[in-house]
Structures are given as structure tokens and as C-alpha cells.
N, C-alpha and C positions, 0 to 999 in steps of 0.2 A: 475449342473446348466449350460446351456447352453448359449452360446456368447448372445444370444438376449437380455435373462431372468438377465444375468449380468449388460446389457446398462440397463436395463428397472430400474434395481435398483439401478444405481448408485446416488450417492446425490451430491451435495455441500458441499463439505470442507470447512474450515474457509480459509479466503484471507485477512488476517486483514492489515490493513496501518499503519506502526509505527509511532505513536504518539510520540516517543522520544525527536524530538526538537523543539514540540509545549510544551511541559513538560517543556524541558528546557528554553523556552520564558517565558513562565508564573510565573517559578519560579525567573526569573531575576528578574522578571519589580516589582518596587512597586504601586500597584494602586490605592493607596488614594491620588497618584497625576495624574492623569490617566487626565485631562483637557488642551488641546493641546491649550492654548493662546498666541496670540504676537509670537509663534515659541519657546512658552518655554511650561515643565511640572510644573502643578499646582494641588496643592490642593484643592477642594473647600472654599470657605471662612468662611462655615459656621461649616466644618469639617465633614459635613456628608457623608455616602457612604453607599453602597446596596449590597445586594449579587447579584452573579452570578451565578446560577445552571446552572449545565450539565443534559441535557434535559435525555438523555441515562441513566443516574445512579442515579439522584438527587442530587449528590454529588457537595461541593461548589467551584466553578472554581476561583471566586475572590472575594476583595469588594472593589466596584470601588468608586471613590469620585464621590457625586452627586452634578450637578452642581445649584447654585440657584440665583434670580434674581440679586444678586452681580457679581457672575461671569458669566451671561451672559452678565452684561452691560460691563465688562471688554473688553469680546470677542467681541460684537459691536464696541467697542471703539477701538478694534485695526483694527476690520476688515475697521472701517471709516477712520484712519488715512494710512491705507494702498493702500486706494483704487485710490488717483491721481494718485502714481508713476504707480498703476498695470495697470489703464486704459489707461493712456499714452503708456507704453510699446507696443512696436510695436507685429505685430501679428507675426512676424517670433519670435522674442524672447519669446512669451508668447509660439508658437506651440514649440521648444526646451525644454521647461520646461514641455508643458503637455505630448509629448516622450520621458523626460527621465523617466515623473511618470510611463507610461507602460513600458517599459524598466525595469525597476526598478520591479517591479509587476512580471514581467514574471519571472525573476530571483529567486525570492521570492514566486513563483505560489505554489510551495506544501506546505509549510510554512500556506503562503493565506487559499486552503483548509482544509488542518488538522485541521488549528483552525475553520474555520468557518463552520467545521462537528461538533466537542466538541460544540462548541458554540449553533449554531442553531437543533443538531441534522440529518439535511440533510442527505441523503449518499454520502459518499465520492466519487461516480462516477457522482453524479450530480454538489458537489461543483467542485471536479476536472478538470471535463470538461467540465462543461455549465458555472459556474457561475465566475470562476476565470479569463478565455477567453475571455467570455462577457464584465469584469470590462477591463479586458486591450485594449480587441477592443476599448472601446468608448474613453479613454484617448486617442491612438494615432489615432481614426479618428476626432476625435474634436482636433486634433495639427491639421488636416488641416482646418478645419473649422478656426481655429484663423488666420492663413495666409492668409485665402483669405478673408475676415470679411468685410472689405471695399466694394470690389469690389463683393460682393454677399448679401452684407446689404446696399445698398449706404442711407444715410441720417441719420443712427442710431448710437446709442452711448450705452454703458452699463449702463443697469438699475440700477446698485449702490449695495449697501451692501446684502446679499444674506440669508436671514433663511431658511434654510431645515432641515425637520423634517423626518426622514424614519420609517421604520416598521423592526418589524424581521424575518418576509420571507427570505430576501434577501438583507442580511445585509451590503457584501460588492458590491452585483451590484447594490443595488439601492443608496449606496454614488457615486459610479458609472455615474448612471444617471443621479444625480444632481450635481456633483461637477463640472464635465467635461466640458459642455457646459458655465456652469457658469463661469468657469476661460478661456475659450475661447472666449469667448463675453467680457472679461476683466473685471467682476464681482470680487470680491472678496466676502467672505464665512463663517456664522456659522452655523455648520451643526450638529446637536444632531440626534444619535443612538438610536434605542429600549434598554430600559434598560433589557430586556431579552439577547441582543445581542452584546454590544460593542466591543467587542476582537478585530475581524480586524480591526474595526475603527482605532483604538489605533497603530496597524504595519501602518497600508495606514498613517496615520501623521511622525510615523516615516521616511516611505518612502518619503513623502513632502519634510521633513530635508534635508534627503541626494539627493533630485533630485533639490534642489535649489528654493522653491519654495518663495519667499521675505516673512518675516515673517508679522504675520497679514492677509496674503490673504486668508490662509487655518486656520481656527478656530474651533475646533473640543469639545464641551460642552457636557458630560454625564449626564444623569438624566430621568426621568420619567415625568409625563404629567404637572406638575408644571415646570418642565424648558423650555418643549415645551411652554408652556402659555405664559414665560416669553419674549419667542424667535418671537412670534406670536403680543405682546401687545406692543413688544418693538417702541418708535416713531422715530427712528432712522434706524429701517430696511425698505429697498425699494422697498423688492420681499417678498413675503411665497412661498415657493416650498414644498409641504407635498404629504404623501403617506400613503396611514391606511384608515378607516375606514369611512363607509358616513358620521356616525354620527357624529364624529368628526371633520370630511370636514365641515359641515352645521354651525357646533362652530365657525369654523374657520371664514368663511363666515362673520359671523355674526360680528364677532371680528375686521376683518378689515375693514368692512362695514366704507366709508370717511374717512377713512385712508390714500384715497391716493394710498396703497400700491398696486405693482402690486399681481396678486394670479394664480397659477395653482392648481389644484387640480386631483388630480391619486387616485381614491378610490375604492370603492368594485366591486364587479361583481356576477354574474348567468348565465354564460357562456353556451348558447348552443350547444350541441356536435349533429349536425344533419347526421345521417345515411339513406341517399336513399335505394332501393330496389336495385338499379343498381352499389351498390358499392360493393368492393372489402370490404367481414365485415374480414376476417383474420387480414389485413391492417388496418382497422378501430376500431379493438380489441386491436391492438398495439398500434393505435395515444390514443386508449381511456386511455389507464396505462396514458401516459407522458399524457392526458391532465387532469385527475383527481387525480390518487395517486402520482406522480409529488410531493414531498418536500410535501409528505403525504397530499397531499392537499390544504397544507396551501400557495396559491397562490390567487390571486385577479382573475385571467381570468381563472381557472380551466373550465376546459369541466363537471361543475356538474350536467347539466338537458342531458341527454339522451332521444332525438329525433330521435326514430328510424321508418321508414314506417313498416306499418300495416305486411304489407304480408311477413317479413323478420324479424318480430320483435322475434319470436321463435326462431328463429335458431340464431340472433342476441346475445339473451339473457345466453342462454345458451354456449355459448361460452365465454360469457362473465365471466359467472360464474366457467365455465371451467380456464381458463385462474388468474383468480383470486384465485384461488386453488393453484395455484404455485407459488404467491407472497411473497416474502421472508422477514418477519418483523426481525430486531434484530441489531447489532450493528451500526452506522452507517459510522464505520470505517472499519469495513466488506467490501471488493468490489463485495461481490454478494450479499447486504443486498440491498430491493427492497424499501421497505418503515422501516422510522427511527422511532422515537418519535415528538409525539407534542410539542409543544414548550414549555408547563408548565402547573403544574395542572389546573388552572382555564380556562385554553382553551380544556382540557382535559373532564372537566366536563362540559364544552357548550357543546362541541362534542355530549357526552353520553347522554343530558338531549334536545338537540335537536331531536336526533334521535326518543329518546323515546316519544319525542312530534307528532314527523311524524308517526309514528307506531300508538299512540293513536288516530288521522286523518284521521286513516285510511289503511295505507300505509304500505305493505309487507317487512320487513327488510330482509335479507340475509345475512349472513357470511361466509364466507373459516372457515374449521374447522381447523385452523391454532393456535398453541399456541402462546401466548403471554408471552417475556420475562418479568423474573421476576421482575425487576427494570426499571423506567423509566417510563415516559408518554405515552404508545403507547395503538394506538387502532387501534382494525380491522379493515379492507376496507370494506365497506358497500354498499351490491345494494340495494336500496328501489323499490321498483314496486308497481304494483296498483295507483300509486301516482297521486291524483286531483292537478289539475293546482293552485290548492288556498291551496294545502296541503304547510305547513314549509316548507319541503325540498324543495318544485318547485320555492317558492318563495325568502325565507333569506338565507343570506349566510352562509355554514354553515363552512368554513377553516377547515376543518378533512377530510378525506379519506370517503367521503361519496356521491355517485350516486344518483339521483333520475332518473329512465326510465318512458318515457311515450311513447306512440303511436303516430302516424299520419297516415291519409289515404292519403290525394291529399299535392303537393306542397304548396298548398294555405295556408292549414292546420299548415302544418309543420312550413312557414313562420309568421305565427298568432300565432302558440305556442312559438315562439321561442324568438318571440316578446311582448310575456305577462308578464316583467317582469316589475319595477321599473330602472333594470342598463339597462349598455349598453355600455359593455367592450370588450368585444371579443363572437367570435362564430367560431366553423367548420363548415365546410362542405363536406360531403362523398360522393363522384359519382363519376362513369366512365365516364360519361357524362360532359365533363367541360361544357359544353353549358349550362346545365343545372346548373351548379356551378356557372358559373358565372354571371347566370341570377341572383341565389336566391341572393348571396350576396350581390351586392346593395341594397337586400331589406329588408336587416336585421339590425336594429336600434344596431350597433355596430361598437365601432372605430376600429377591426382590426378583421379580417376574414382571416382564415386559410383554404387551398383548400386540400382535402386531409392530412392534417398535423394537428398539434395543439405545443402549446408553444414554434414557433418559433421567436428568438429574435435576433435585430441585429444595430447598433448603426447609420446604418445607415438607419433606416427605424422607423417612428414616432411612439409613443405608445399612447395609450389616450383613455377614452371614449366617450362617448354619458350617456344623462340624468344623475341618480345620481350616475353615475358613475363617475363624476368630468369632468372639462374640462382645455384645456391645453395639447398640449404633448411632452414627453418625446422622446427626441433621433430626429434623422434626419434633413432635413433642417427647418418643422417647429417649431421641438423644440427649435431650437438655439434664434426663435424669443421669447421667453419665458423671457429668459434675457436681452433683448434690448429693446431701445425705443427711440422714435423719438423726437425730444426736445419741449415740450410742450408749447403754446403761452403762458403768463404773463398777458392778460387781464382776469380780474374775470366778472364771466357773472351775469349780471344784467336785470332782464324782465324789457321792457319796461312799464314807468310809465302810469296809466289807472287813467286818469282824471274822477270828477263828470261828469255824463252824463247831459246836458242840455236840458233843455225843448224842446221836439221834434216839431217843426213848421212845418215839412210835407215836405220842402224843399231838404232835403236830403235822403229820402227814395223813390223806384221808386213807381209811380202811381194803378202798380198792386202788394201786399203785396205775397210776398212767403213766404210759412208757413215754418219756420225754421225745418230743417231734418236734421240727421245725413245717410253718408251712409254704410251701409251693403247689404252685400251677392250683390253686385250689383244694388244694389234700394237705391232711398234715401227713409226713415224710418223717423218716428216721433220715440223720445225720450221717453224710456218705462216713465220717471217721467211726462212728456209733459208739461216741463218748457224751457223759454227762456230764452237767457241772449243779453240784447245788445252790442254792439261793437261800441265805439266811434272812430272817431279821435282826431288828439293829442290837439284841442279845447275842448271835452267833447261832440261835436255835433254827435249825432246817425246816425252813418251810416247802419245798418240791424241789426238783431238780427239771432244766430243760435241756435240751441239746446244746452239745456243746459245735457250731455251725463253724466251717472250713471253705477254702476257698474252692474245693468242688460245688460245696453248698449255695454258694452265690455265683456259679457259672451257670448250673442250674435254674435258679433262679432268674438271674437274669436271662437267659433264654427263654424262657417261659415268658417273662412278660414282654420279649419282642413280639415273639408269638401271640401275644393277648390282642384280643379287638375291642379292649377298651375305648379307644382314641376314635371308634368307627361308629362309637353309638353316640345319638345326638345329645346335645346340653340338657334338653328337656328328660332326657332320658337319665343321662349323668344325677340331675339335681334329684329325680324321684331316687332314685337307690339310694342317694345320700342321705335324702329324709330318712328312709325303711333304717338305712343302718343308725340312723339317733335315734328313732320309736326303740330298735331293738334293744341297745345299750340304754336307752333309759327302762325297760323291763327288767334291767337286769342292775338296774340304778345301784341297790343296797348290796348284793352283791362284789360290786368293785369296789362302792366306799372302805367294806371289809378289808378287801385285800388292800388296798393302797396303807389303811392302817395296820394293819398289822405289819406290813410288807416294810415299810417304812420311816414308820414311828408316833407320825404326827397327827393329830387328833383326831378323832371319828366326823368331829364338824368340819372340820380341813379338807377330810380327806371327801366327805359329799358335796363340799364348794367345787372340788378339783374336777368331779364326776361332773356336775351339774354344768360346769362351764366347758366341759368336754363334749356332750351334747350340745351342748348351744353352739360351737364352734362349727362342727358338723351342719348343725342346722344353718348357721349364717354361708357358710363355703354352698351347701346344697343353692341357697335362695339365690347367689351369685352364681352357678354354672350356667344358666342362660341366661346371666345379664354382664356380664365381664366382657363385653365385646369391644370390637377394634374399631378404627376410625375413618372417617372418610375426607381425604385431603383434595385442594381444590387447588392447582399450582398454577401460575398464568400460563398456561398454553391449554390445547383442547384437548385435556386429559384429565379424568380421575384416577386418584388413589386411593387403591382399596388397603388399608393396614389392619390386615387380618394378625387376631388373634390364636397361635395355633399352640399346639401341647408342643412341648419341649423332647418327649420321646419318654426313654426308658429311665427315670428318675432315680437316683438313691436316697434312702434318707436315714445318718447317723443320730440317733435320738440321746436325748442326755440321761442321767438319775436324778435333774433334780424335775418334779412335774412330770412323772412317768407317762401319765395317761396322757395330761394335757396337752405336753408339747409333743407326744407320738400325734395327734391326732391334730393341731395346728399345724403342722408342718404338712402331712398326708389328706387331710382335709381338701383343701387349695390341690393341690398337686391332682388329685383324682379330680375334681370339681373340671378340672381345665383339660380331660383327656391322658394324662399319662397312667402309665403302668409304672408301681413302685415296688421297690425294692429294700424293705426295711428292716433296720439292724435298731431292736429296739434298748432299752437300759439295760445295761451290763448287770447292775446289779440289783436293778428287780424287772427282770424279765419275765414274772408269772403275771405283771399287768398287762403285756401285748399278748402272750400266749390265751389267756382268758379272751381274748378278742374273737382267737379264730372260729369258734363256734357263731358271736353275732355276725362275722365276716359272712362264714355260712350260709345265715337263714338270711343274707339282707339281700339277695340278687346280685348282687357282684360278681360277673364273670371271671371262671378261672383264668390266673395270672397277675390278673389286674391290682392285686397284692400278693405279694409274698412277705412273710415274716421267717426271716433268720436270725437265731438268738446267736451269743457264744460272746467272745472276747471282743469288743465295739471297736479296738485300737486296731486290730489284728485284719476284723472282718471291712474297717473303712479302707485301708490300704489297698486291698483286695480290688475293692469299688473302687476307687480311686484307676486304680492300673487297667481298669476293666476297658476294654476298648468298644464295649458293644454298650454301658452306658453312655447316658447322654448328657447328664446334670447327675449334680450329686450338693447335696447340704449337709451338713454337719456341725454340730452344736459341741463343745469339750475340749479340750485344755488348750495350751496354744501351743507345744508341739504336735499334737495330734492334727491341729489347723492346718499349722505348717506341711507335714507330709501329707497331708491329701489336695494342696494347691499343688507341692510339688510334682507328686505322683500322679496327678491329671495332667499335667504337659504331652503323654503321649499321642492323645487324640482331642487335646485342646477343649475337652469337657468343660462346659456351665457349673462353677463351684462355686458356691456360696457357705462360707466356714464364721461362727460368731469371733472367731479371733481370739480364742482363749476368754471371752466375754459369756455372760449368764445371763440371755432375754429375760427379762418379767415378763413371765407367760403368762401370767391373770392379768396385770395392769396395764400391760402395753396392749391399746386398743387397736395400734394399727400394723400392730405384727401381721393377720390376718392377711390385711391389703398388699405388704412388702410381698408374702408369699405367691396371693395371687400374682403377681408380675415376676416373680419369680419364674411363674410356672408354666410360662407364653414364651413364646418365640413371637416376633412380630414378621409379619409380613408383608412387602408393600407390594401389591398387586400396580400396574398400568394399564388403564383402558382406556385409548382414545375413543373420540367420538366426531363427530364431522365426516362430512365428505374429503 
């Protein structure tokens, strides 16, 4: 045999990682007290506990106590008695305590991944060096986030007691992601594990103990989706911070829907993996491993749809396939083991019973003729080809080692397939061409785009998606605002009272009658029902009537402003119409102070402060449309991130009665300023102040769409919005049932809702209503650009 014929047949020996003193952890601890309360171990109250299988063997790793709605009101109850002294603490004392938890971490790093390979299955070169690294980056860069928390949050204070809920992907970074920021914002913490996963939860508490953290602040509850419910319904928690599944996002939703409580939500994905003609596919065969068979799969942003261009797609493919031939399944304590086990049978049989649905659809399955170890949840890596864009695999997620490849011919193409999903979590992008990179990705309905790369993560750069992929994000400087908030007024909002109308004598309507319209697409429109409703003053005397708007009215509407190219014109272009439209409405100054006064009630001088500051509102939103911009983050490897600021889409906005003008126009201000097309339902009961607008709407250059105003019943018309699935965001100001059903009613497509909670903003006095809006009115984006050879 000759030297070649020797390399050619060498193989992979075993490289196994001794498990020795993860054995001996496991065998210390006893775990039917396994519930980290107050700073002490607890038993569940009710005495029950669960297995633990090793995903590798099947074999029982422990049985943990499950926690149930006793002991999580316990762990509430301490995380609330805990929380003055923590949020008082100062931010140098709390950053001390979150560096010694990494500290602490690193010390304990192999520990960390051994168990969290047993546990989750992973390979130990992915716990070892992505995921254990990642957990101790975010603890010591959120120790500086707590130091500087003042003077980089000015006016905010910690949102209060903290439920988080994770997944078992990513058992120890994604306590990681949430604990971090949360004890740096001066939160305090109950945080329940996948009951697939607990093990390192259980060391990271320990490590609490020993890095100081005041007992109560870090509360650590095991259990399954009965303790999540518990953790979720509890009236005493201030945040939900959860990570899993849409559908269970939508529960979520639903659950805290007038609660009050604040919500993020981290949910699923269908991650585009787009491969140009002009890229490097060697390199984009390798980002494809880490961004699909990655912890087998089982990741929320996986690279699962393969978007490859037409004329590259053969050679693409079979490299593909090539490359997956030498994928190494089996231990995952192994360091040359490529892909581990799935996380437990019944994710094992989705896997299997999906596939075979996508194959039935239609769709070419493919496999490495790779053996499968004898024990253990594992399954093949899977390319699907053939695959219709409406096939299973292009569309649901499928968490297994499973590819779906399609074509594309033109850019346009690529960017329309890539966009045909329900999420909108992450996407690549493959080109020589950064010009060409960095054109597509703005234009891919995804919170974080990778240039060349895929699954790169970093504590200092936001995670998050778009549509139902959840919203809110993780990590960076906007995630910090995830746990904060700005101290909320005390007056409960009340609609202004709507007197019997009085016999109309003719006196108060003008001479020539206009026929009540609502408008859209840039026209005012009769009312698809072609019903009126009058508008009195606070006598009962009929001052006009407007259309009385339905929800044809607002499907309308909102189609129209999908259809608007608002979002296409630049900031500098944005800011100039926004001026035109406050030159215009201030010509028309005395004219609206009229009406506000008459309309409803309040002084002549009241009612030109209300105008006057309604103009300036416009005017301040104008000066910020090209200055509101995103961020540029610098993370230790040889990458930038780009955290672009983008419009949020098709916006709604429920306006209140009290500040007709002002808060119609604080609220839409921002929202236009940043690129979106709205959709507004302005005061019930004086709607002749947004009607009066449509004419400056008019003469200001504001392209059709880019507002519509629909008057009518504001309860009627938000529900509407609410349910609309082609909105994007929706706000809304007024009572606190009305809050309630439109948190609720937005669960179907996991819409951006911002509702005051039955609360009544000071529209004149609060100076940073303005600001809250703008970031309202963004989606952030973290773009990745490497650089280097």
C-alpha cells in the first residue's frame, strides 16, 4: 500500500471526553430537592419528580422534583421580597456579582459542558466552545451594562420580578440570555428549565451561592409546561421572558393579554440559507454543516430552506451531498462526533413522520449511507430536493437534521422565496459580492442576517425576530430594554362622556353638507356600510357627522398601505414631508384650535397650546427621521454588526379622546418618521379633528396609503386591527378591557402591540413619550459582516 493509498484510508479514532466528574456530580446531588428557592434546595411541595434521560443511551440520568403551583408562588414570593434591596443596589455592586458568576463559569467550563453533552446530547466541541463561552461572555458583558445602566437608560427603573421560561436546545446559554441582563437591570428572577434539560441549571444555582448572589434574586423552579403555566398566570410576575415554540408564544399571548405584564417572545424559525452564483459554495458547504446539522438541528434560526441560484444549483448540490457523506453521528462525548442524538423520542418521531410527510408532497428525501448508532435518539441528516415552496419541509419547522433545497433564478426571486414564510428569525447570505449582500439583506423580513456566515452569536449584539417568530430581543443594548421601564402615569383613562345628541336646528352645521368619508389610499372614500354617525359637543348639539368605518373599511385600508412605498423613500425624504405637513397644519393653526374647542369644551387657550404642541411634535419626529439610526457593534471575532434600524411594516394606531390632535399626531408622527404605512382609527368621539387633517394630509406630499384614517366605533374598529393578520404593530391608548382584547386578539400572527393598559399618557408633559414611540416604531436588525482573509 502506498503512502497516498494509506492517507486516503485513514479514519477517525475515538477521542472520547471523560465524563468522570460529571458522574461524580450527579452521583453527589440528591434531586428530588433539585428547586433553587430563597437561596436554599427544596423539594417540591407536592413530592413529585420526573425522569431525566440521556438522550445518547436512553439511560436514566436522574429524577428531578417537579415544581408545581405551590412552589412557584414560593419562588415569586421570594423573588418579590428580594427585589427592593437588589434594585437599589448600586450598578458597580450588582456588575461585581454578575463577574464573579462568569468567573465562576469559566472555572467550572468543562464541568458546564460535559454535563450539558449528557444532558442535551449536543457534541462536546459545540458545548465546549460555543455554548459554555457564550454563557460566560453575556454574564461579564452585562456586569458592564449594570455599571453604566443610569447613564445609558436615563429615566428607567427595573421592570420587577422576572419569569423565564427556556427550551432545550440550549439549556445553559439560553439561562444565559435571560438571567444576565435581567440581574443587570436590577430584576430579580424565576427561571424554569426544559424538563428534558435541567442539569446545568441546577450547577449555574450553585454557582449563584458561591459568587454571592443575595438570596431570592436567582430562583430556579423545575417542571414541565404545568409550572411554565404557573410561572406565566402568576399575578405577581412583572415580565414573561420565554423561548420555544410559536405555538406556545400565541398561549402565551393570550394568557397575559391585560395583565399588565411586560412580554418578549424568542420563538421558532425557517431560516433562509441563500447561496448566489458568485459565491465561494466550498465555504458556503461549510457555513451550511454549522447552520443546519448544528446541535442536529435542533436550533430555532437553523439555515433549513436552501436557496441556491439556478445555474450553480448542480454543483451546489452535490457537494452538498458529498460533504454530508462524511458527517460523523455517535457519541456526543466523542470530539470528532459531528451530529449527536435528538433530544428524546417524541421529537425523534416528529422528525421521522415529518419527513415522510415532505416525501409524500412530493419532495426527494436523501441520505449519507451512514450507520446509525445502536442506542439513542438519532437520525440521519436529511437533504430534501424537489421541494414546493408549500411542501412541509419549505414551510414548518422541522428541529432535526433536515434541509429542504430549492432554486432561484434572479435576485428578486431568491428574495420572494426567502420571504415566503410565516417566521422571521434569521437568514444567510452567500456572495462575493458584498454589494450585492448587503443590498439583499435589508430586504429580507428577518431580525438577524449573517453575510457569509451563519450561527453567529454574541452578547453583545441583539437576537430577535420578525412576525411569528416573536418579538423582543435578546442580548445587546436593545435587549437590556427588555427589563426596564419607564415609570408609568397613575391616571386611568377614561373616553370622554358622549351626551344625547339634540335636535339639530341647522345652526351648527355649515351651509354646504359634506358627505361623511373616511380616508384611504389617499382619497377620502365613503364607508363600505354607508352609515353615519354624529359627533356632538359636550351640550349634545351636532357639530357634523363622519363615517361610521367597518371592518371592510380597515381591510381596505390596510391593504392599501401594504401597497404604499412609504418605507422605499429615504429618511431625508421622510423628514422633508413631515416638515410640509407642520408648515401646513400650522396655516391652518386657528382653524383647529376652533374646532378642538368647540368640539370639546376646553378653552380657546387650551385648545392653541394643544395645536401648537401638535406642530412641534411633527416638527421634532421630522428632525429625527434621519437621525434615529442603528448601531454598530464590535464583538471579539473578525466581524461587524450592523443593528439597523428598520420600519416595523403596516402599523395601526387606536387614538384616545382625551388630546384628540395631540396624541393622534404623537403617536403617527414617529411611526411615519421611521418608514411605516398607518392605519388610524382616530377619537370616537371627536373625530371631526382627524377628519379636518385629511385635506393638510393632501397638500403635504405624503404618498397614497402611507396614511389612512378610519373613523367609526374605536372598540369595534381596534378588534378588527387587532385580528388583522396583514398588520404588523398595532398601539392603542383606552380602557383596560379594550387593552386586554387587542393583546388578546393579536396572538394570531404574534403582532407588535403596545396598549397604555387602561392608563392615560400625559401627552403635553411627558417629554419622552416621543422617544418611547420612536423605538416603538423600528424593528432592529443585526446585520454580520466579516472581514479578513
Amino acid at each position: 500500500m502506498t503512502i497516498l493509498e494509506r492517507y486516503a484510508a485513514m479514519d477517525y479514532g475515538p477521542a472520547p471526553e471523560s465524563r468522570t466528574e460529571a458522574d461524580a456530580w450527579l452521583n453527589a446531588h440528591d434531586f428530588s430537592k433539585a428547586l433553587f428557592i430563597g437561596g436554599t434546595w427544596q423539594a417540591a411541595a407536592s413530592g413529585k419528580t420526573f425522569t431525566v434521560l440521556e438522550p445518547a443511551t436512553g439511560e436514566t440520568l436522574a429524577e428531578v422534583s417537579e415544581a408545581g403551583p405551590e412552589d412557584v408562588n414560593a419562588a415569586v414570593r421570594a423573588a418579590r421580597r428580594a427585589l427592593p434591596a437588589w434594585s437599589k443596589t448600586s450598578g458597580y455592586e450588582r456588575a461585581r456579582i454578575l463577574y464573579a458568576i462568569g468567573r465562576a463559569m469559566q472555572r467550572h467550563g468543562r464541568l458546564f459542558a460535559v454535563l450539558e453533552s449528557i444532558d442535551n446530547g449536543k457534541p462536546i466541541r459545540e458545548s465546549r466552545d460555543i455554548d459554555v463561552p457564550l454563557a460566560v461572555r453575556h454574564f461579564i458583558h452585562h456586569a458592564g451594562w449594570a455599571q453604566t445602566l443610569e447613564k445609558a437608560y436615563p429615566g428607567h427603573q427595573p421592570v420587577g420580578v422576572c419569569g423565564q421560561i427556556i427550551p432545550w436546545n440550549f439549556p445553559l446559554l439560553m439561562l444565559a440570555w435571560k438571567i444576565a441582563p435581567a440581574l443587570a437591570a436590577g430584576c430579580t428572577v424565576v427561571l424554569k428549565p426544559a424538563e428534558f434539560t435541567p442539569l446545568t441549571s441546577i450547577l449555574f444555582a450553585e454557582i449563584c451561592a458561591r459568587a454571592g448572589v443575595p438570596k431570592g434574586v436567582v430562583n430556579i423552579v423545575q417542571g414541565g409546561g404545568e409550572t411554565g403555566a404557573a410561572i406565566v398566570e402568576h399575578p405577581d410576575i412583572d415580565k414573561i421572558a420565554f423561548t420555544g415554540s410559536s405555538e406556545v408564544g400565541k398561549i402565551i399571548r393570550r394568557a397575559t393579554a391585560g395583565t399588565g405584564k411586560k412580554l418578549s417572545l424568542e420563538l421558532g424559525g425557517k431560516s433562509a440559507f441563500m447561496v448566489f452564483e458568485d459565491a465561494d459554495l466550498d465555504s458556503a458547504v461549510e457555513g451550511l454543516v454549522d447552520g443546519i446539522w448544528f446541535n442536529q438541528g435542533q436550533v430555532c434560526c437553523a439555515g433549513s430552506r436552501l436557496l441556491v441560484q439556478e445555474s450553480v444549483a448542480e454543483r451546489m448540490l452535490a457537494k452538498v451531498k458529498a460533504r454530508m457523506g462524511h458527517l460523523r453521528l455517535g457519541d456526543p462525548l466523542d470530539k470528532n462526533t459531528d451530529i449527536g442524538p435528538l433530544i428524546a423520542p417524541v421529537q425523534l418521531e416528529r422528525v421521522k413522520s415529518m419527513v415522510a410527510e415532505g416525501a409524500r408532497q412530493g419532495a426527494e428525501c436523501w441520505q449519507p449511507a451512514s450507520d446509525l448508532p445502536q442506542t439513542g435518539y438519532y437520525h440521519l441528516p436529511t437533504l430534501a430536493t424537489s421541494v414546493a415552496p408549500s411542501n412541509i419541509l419549505a414551510q414548518e419547522e422541522v428541529f432535526g437534521p433536515v434541509l429542504a433545497a430549492m432554486t432561484f433564478r434572479t435576485q428578486e426571486e431568491g428574495v420572494a422565496l426567502a420571504n415566503n414564510t410565516r417566521y422571521g428569525l434569521a437568514a444567510s447570505v452567500w456572495s462575493e459580492n458584498i454589494s450585492r449582500a448587503l443590498h439583499v439583506a435589508p430586504q429580507l423580513k428577518a431580525g438577524v442576517v449573517w453575510i457569509n456566515g451563519t450561527n453567529i452569536f454574541d452578547a453583545s449584539s441583539g437576537f430577535g425576530g420578525y412576525r411569528e417568530s416573536g418579538f423582543g430581543r435578546e442580548g445587546g443594548h436593545e435587549g437590556l430594554y427588555e427589563y426596564l421601564k419607564r415609570p408609568a402615569g397613575k391616571a386611568v383613562y377614561k373616553p370622554a362622556p358622549r351626551p344625547e345628541p339634540q335636535p339639530d336646528t341647522g345652526s351648527n352645521t355649515p351651509l354646504i353638507d359634506r358627505t361623511p368619508k373616511l380616508f384611504i389610499g389617499g382619497k377620502q372614500v365613503r364607508p363600505d356600510g354607508n352609515y353615519a354617525l354624529p359627533v356632538t359637543d359636550p351640550k349634545g348639539r351636532i357639530m357634523g357627522e363622519v363615517g361610521a368605518g367597518n371592518r371592510k373599511d380597515i381591510r381596505d385600508a390596510v391593504s392599501t398601505a401594504r401597497a404604499s412605498k412609504w418605507h422605499q423613500a429615504t429618511a431625508y425624504n421622510r423628514a422633508q414631508v413631515l416638515y410640509f405637513l407642520a408648515e401646513n397644519l400650522a396655516v391652518r393653526a386657528a382653524e383647529f384650535t376652533g374646532r378642538i374647542a368647540s368640539l370639546t369644551g376646553i378653552r380657546p387657550k387650551e385648545a392653541a397650546a394643544e395645536v401648537d404642541l401638535s406642530i412641534e411634535r411633527i416638527f421634532a419626529a421630522a428632525s429625527l427621521a434621519d437621525k434615529y439610526e442603528g448601531r454598530v457593534h464590535q464583538p471579539p471575532a473578525r466581524v461587524v454588526t450592523l443593528a439597523l434600524n428598520e420600519p416595523v411594516g403596516v402599523l395601526g394606531i387606536v387614538s384616545p379622546d382625551d388630546a384628540p390632535l395631540l396624541a393622534l399626531v404623537t403617536m403617527m408622527a414617529p411611526a411615519l418618521a421611521m418608514g411605516n404605512p398607518v392605519v388610524a382609527v382616530p377619537s370616537a368621539r371627536f373625530p371631526l379633528v382627524a377628519t379636518d387633517l385629511y385635506q393638510v394630509i393632501e397638500t403635504s406630499d405624503l404618498p397614497a396609503g402611507s396614511v389612512n384614517i378610519v373613523t367609526g366605533d374605536s372598540v369595534e374598529l381596534a378588534a378588527v386591527l387587532a385580528k388583522h393578520d396583514d398588520v404588523d404593530a398595532l398601539w392603542c391608548v383606552g380602557e383596560t378591557q379594550l387593552c386586554a382584547t387587542v393583546e388578546r386578539e393579536s396572538a394570531a400572527n404574534l403582532k407588535r402591540v403596545w396598549t397604555s393598559g387602561g392608563l392615560a399618557p400625559d401627552w403635553a408633559g411627558d417629554a419622552a413619550l416621543l422617544d418611547d414611540f420612536f423605538r416603538r416604531a423600528v424593528e432592529i436588525k443585526n446585520v454580520w459582516v466579516p472581514y479578513g482573509d
